[in-house]
C-alpha positions in Angstrom: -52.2 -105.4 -17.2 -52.5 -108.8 -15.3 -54.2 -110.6 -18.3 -51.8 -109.5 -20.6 -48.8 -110.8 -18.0 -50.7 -113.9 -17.5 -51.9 -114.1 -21.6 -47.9 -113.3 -22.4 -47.2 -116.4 -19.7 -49.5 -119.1 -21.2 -48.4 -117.9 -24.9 -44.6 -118.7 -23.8 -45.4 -122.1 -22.0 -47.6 -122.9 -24.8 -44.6 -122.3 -27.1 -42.3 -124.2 -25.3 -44.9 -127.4 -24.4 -44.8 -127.9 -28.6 -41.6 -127.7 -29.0 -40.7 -130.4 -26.8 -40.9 -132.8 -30.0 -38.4 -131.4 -31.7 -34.3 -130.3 -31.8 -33.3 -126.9 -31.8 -32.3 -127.2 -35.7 -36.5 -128.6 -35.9 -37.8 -125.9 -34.1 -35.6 -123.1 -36.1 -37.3 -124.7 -39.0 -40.8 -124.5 -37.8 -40.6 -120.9 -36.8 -38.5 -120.3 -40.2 -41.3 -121.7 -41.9 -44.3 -120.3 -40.4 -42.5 -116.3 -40.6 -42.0 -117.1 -44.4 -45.9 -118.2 -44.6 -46.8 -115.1 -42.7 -45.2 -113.2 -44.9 -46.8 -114.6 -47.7 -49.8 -113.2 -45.7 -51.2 -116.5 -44.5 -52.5 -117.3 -40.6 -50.1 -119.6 -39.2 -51.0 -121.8 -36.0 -48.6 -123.9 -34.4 -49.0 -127.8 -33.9 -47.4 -129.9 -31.9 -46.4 -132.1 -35.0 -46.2 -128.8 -37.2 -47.8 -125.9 -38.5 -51.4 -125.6 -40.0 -52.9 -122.4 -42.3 -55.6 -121.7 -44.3 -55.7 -120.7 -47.7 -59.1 -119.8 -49.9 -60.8 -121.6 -47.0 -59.2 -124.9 -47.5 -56.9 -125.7 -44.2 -52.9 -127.1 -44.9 -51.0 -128.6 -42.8 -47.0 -129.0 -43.3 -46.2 -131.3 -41.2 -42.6 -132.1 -39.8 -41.0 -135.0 -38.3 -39.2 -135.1 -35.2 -37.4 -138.2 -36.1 -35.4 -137.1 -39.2 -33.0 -134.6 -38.3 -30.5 -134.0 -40.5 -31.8 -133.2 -43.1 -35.0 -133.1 -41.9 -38.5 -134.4 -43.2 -41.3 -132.7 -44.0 -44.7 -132.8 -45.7 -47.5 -130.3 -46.9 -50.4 -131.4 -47.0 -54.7 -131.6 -46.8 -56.6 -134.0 -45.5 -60.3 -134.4 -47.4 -63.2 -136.5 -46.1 -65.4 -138.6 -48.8 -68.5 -137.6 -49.4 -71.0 -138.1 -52.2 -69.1 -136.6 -54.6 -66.1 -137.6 -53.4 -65.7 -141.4 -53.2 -62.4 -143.6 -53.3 -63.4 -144.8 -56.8 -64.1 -141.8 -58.0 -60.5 -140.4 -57.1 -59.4 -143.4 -58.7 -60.8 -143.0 -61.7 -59.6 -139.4 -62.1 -56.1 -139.7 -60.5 -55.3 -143.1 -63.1 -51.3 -141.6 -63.1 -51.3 -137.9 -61.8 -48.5 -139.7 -58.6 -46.3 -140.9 -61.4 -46.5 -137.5 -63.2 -46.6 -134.5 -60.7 -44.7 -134.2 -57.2 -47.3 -134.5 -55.4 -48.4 -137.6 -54.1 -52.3 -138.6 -53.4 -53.4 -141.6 -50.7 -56.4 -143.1 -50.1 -57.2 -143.6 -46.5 -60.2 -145.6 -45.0 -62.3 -142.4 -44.4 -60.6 -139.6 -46.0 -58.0 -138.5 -48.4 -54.1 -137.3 -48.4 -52.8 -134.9 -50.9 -49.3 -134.4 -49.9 -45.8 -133.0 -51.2 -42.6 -134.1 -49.4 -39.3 -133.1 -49.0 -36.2 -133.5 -47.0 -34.7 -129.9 -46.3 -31.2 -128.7 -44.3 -32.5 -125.3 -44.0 -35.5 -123.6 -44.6 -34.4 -121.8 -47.2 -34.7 -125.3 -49.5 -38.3 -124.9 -48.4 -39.4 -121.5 -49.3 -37.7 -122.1 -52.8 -40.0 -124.6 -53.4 -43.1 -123.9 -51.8 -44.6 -122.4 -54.4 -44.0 -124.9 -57.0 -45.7 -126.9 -54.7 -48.2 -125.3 -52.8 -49.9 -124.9 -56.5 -49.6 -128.5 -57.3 -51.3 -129.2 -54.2 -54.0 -126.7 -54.7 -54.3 -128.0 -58.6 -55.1 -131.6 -57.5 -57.0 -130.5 -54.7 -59.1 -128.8 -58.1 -58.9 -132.0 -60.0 -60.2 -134.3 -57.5 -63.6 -131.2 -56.3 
């Protein structure tokens, strides 16, 4: 009964530690969010700067900013690491106009690379009307570029 009174303790003040970033109106977001994911039957874990889940082993983060407010910023997103097949040329190469013609936008970083879809929401309603729209683009460049 203590560990569970002491696990219940640390779960609460972990809670509250990431949530320091953001608003009330931020955090109501978050915790919109990650219910609505759950739902969806995905594992949510909480992050200081957002959520992060995992889905057919790849790991997605939606991050959300604790600058913008109202309405407030946020971005899904995967990170990916070159490799030997996957090279900044090669992405390149295959990814000639895919920002200019889907709404999801890819980045080449110095070691690894973004695919990300943005979007300023009010509520998180605006987000789970469009996640799926773009949760698949995501996964269908994430496709392209393996």
């Amino acid at each position: 009964m203590k560990r569970l009174l002491i696990l219940l303790i640390v779960l609460v003040c972990t809670s509250i530690a990431f949530a320091e970033n953001y608003n009330a109106a931020q955090e109501a977001l978050r915790k919109d969010i990650a219910a609505y994911l759950q739902k969806k039957g995905l594992r949510v874990d909480m992050q200081d700067d957002g959520l992060k889940f995992k889905s057919e082993g790849t790991t997605y983060y939606i991050e959300i900013s604790d600058s913008n407010t109202d309405p407030m910023y946020l971005r899904i997103c995967l990170y990916l690491s070159y490799g030997e097949k996957l090279t900044r040329a090669n992405v390149l190469q295959k990814l000639n106009d895919y920002n200019v013609k889907y709404c999801v936008k890819v980045t080449c970083l110095e070691k690894s690379l973004l695919i990300s879809a943005e979007m300023f929401v009010g509520k998180s309603v605006e987000f789970t009307y469009a996640f799926d729209d773009l949760f698949n683009q995501l996964k269908a460049t994430y496709d392209i570029i393996n």
